[in-house]
C-alpha positions as CSV (number, residue, x, y, z in Angstrom):
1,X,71.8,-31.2,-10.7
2,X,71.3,-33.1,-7.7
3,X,71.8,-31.6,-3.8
4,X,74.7,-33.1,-1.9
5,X,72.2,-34.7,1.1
6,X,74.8,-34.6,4.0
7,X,74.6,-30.5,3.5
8,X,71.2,-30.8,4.8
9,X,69.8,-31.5,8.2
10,X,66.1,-33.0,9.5
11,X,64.8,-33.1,12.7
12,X,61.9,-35.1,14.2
13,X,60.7,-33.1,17.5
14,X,58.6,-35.9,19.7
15,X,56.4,-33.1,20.5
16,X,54.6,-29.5,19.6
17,X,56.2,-27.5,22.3
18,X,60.0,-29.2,21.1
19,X,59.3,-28.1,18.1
20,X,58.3,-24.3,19.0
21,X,61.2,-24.2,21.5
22,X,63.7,-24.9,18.6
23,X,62.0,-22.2,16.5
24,X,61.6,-19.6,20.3
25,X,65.8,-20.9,20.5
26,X,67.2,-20.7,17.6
27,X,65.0,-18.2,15.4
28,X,65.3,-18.5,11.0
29,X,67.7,-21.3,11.8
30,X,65.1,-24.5,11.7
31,X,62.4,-24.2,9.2
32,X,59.2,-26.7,9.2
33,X,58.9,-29.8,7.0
34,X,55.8,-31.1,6.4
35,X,54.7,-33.1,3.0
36,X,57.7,-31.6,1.2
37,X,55.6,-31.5,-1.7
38,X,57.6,-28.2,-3.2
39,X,60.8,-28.7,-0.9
40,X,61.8,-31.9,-2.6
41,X,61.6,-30.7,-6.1
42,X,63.7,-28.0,-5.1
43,X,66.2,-30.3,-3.2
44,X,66.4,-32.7,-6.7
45,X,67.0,-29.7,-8.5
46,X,70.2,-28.0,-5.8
47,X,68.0,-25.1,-5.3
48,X,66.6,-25.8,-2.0
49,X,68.7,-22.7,-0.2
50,X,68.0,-23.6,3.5
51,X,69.7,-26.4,4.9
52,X,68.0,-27.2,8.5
53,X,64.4,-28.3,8.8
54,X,62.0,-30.0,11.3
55,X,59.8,-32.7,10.7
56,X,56.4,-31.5,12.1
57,X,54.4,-34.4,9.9
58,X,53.8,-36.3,13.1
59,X,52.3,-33.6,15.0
60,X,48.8,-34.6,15.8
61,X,47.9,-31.2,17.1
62,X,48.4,-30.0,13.7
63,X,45.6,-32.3,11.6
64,X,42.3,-33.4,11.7
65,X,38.8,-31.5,11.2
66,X,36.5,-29.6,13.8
67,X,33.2,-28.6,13.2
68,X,31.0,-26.8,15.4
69,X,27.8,-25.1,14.6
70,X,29.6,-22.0,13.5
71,X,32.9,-22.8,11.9
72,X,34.8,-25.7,10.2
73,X,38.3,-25.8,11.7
74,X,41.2,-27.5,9.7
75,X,44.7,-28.6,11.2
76,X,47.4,-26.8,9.2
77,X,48.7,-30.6,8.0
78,X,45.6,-31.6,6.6
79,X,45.9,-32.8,2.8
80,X,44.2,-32.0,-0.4
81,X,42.9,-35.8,-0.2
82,X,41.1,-35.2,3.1
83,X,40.0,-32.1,2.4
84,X,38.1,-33.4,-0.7
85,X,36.7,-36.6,1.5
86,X,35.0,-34.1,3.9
87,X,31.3,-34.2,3.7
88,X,30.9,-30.4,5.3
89,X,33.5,-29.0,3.1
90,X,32.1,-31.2,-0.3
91,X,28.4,-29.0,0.6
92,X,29.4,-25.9,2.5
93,X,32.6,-25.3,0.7
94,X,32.9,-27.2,-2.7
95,X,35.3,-24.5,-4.3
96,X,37.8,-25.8,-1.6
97,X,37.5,-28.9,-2.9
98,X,37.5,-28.4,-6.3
99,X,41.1,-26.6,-5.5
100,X,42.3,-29.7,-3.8
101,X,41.1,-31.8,-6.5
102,X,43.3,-29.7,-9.1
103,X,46.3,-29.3,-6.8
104,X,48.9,-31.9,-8.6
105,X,48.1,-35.5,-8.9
106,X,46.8,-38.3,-6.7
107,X,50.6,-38.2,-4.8
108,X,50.3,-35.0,-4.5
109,X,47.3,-34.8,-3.0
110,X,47.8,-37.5,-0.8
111,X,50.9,-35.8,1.0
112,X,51.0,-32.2,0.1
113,X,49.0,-30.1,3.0
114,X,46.7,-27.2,3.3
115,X,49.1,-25.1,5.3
116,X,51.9,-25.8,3.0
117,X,50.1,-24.3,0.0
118,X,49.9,-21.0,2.7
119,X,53.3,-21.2,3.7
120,X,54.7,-21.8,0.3
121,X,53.2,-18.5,-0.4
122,X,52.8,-19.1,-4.6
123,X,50.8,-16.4,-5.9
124,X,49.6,-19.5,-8.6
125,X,49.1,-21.6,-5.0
126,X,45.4,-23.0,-5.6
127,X,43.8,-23.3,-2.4
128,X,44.3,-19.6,-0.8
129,X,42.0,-18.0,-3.6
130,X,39.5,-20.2,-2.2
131,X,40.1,-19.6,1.4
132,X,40.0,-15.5,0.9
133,X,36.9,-15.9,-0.5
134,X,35.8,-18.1,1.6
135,X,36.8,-15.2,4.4
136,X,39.0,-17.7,6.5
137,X,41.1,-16.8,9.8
138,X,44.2,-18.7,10.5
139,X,45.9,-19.7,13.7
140,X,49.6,-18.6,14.6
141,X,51.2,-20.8,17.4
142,X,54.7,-20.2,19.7
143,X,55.5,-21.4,22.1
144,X,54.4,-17.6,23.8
145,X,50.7,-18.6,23.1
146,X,48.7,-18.2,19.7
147,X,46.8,-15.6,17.6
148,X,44.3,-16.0,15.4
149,X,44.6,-13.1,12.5
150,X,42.4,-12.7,9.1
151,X,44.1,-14.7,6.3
152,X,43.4,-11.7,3.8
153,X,46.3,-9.2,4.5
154,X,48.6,-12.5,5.9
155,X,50.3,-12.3,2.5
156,X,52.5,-8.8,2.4
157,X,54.5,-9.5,-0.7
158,X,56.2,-12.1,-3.1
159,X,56.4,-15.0,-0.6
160,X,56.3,-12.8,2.4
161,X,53.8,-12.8,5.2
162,X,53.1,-11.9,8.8
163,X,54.5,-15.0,10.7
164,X,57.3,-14.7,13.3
165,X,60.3,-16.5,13.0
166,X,59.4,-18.5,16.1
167,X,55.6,-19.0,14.9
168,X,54.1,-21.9,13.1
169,X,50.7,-21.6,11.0
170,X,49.0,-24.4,13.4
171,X,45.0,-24.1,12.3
172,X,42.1,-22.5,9.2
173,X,39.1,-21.8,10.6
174,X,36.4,-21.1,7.9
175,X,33.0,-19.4,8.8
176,X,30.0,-21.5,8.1
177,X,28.1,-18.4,6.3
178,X,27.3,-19.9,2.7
179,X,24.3,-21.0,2.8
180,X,22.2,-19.9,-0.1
181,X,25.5,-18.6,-1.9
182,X,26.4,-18.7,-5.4
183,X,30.2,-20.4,-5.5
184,X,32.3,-20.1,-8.2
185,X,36.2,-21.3,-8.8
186,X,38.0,-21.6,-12.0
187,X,41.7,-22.3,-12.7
188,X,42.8,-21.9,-16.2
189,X,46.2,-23.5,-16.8
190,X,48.0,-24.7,-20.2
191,X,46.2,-27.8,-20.2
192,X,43.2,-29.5,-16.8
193,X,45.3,-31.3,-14.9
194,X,48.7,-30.8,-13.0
195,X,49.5,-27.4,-14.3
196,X,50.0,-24.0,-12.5
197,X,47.7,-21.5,-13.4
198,X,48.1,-18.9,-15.3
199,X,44.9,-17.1,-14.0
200,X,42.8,-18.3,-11.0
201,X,39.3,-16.9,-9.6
202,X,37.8,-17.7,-6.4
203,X,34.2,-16.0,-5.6
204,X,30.8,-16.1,-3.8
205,X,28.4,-14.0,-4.5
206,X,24.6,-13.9,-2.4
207,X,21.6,-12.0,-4.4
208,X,18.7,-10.3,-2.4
209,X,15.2,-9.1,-3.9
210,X,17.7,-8.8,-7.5
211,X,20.8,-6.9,-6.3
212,X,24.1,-8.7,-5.4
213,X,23.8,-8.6,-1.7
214,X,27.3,-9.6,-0.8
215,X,29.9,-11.1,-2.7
216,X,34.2,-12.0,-2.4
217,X,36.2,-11.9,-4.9
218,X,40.1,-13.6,-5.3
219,X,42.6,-14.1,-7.4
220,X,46.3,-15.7,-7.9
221,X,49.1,-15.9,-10.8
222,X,48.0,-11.9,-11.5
223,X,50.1,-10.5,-8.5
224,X,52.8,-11.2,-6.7
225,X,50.5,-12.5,-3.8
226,X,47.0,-13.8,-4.2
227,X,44.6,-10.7,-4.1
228,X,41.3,-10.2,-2.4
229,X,39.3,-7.6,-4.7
230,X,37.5,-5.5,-2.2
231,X,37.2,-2.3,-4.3
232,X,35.5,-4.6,-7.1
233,X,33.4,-6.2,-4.3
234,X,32.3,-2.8,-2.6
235,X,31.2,-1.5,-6.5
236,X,29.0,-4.4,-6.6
237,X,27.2,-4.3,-3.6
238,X,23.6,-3.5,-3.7
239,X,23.3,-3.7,-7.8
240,X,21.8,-5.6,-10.3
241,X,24.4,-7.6,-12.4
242,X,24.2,-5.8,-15.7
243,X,26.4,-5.3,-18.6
244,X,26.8,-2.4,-17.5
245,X,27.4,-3.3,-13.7
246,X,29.5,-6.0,-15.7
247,X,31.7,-3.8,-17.1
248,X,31.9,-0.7,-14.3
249,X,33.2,-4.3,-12.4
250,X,35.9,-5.3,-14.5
251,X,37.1,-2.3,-14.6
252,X,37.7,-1.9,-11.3
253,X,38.9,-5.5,-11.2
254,X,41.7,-4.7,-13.6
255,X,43.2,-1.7,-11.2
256,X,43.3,-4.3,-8.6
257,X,45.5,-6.8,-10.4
258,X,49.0,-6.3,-11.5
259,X,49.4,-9.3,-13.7
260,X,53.4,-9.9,-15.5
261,X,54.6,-11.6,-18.7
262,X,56.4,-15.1,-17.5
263,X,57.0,-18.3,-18.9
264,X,53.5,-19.6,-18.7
265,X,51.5,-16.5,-19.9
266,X,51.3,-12.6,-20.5
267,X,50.3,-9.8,-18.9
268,X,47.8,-9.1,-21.7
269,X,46.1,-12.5,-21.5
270,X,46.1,-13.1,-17.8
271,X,44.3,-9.5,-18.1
272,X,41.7,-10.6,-20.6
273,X,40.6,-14.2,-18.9
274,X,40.4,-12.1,-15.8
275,X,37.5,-10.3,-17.2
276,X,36.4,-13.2,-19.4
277,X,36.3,-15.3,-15.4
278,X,34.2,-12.2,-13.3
279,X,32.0,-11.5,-15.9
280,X,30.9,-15.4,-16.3
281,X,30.8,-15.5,-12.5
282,X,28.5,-12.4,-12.1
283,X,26.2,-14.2,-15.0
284,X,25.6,-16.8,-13.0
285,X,24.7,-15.3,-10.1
286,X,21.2,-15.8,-9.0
């Protein structure tokens, strides 16, 4: 099934503040298009349920890369492709490019954005397990001003979040805090390449005189948002990673997740590999 095209409607605002002024004017009526790369598969299929969108793509406010001496900050449009090209992010923050790098194919990647994958709000999304543990910020624009909020605790619920029907998500700003970190990101999907995951884990962990000095923990597809595990990260904290730290660990882990039986997987396995993924990421921590 196919959607009937003149139903829907796309707009190309010449600037940033048009485009926040349609959003300020005419609130959950115009919602933003960038790469499209999950709003044209829903439009092929007839399932694409809102009919009025603005092109933001040509916003150059919105891409590029900053880095200062303390943070790396990435417009909202920059793609998967760029973000692997990066030298800073390939040595400061590899497991965000390793989550570009399995994010679709090479089309994919060359048009689907960083902010999208936030905005889509998939729990299976592959790039925002990275990002929590990465501890990035994110920057909310309307035309009122801006406001730059943690990304853990953006995501409320299944594909809800704390962005204003007039706001846009305009900027990621990681910390540059790795240094000397242990980084660890596996996606484990029906087969390597171009599937959605079935369990995902995103973590960095930092040891000190043999104790686990700090560590973050995330995970997607085993909630209905991607989950930041801070009770498993404050059990952790200042000891040695043991089998029996090890296992005090994933059991903590497992009270965090609520993981469901779907097409792709079940509850019971997604439950396993998540042990199976934090006790190979605390074995490697050195």
């Amino acid at each position: 099934m196919r959607a009937f095209i003149p139903d829907y409607q796309l707009i190309t605002p010449a600037s940033l503040a048009e485009a926040l002024a349609l959003l300020k004017n005419e609130p959950n009526v115009w919602k933003p298009f960038a790469g499209g790369t999950d709003l044209m598969v829903l439009l092929e299929a007839g399932k694409l349920p809102h009919h009025n969108y603005i092109n933001i793509w040509g916003l150059g406010e919105l891409h590029g890369i900053e880095v200062s001496s303390t943070h790396v900050t990435l417009g909202a449009l920059i793609t998967y492709t760029e973000v692997q090209a990066h030298p800073i992010l390939r040595s400061e923050f590899p497991m965000l490019c390793q989550a570009a790098s399995e994010t679709g194919g090479l089309a994919i990647q060359n048009r689907g954005t960083l902010g999208g994958n936030i905005i889509n709000a998939s729990p299976a999304a592959d790039s925002p397990p990275a990002l929590l543990a990465y501890d990035a910020e994110i920057e909310l624009i309307s035309s009122g001003g801006s406001r730059w909020v943690p990304y853990h605790g953006f995501h409320t619920g299944y594909k809800q979040m704390q962005l204003g029907a007039d706001e846009l998500l305009a900027r990621i700003r990681l910390p540059r805090n790795t240094e000397g970190a242990t980084h660890y990101y596996r996606k484990v999907g029906t087969r390597k390449a171009q599937a959605i995951s079935k369990v995902c884990l995103a973590a960095t962990g930092r040891m000190n005189n043999g104790t686990i000095d700090d560590t973050r923990i995330a995970l997607g597809s085993v909630a209905p948002i991607v989950v930041r595990c801070v009770q498993t990260e404050n059990v952790l904290r200042g000891q040695k990673p043991d089998a029996e730290t090890i296992a005090s660990a994933c059991d903590i882990l497992l009270r965090e997740v609520s993981p469901i039986d779907d097409i792709r997987s079940t509850a019971g396995y997604r439950l396993q590999v998540t042990k199976n993924l934090l006790t190979d990421f605390l074995m490697r921590l050195h």
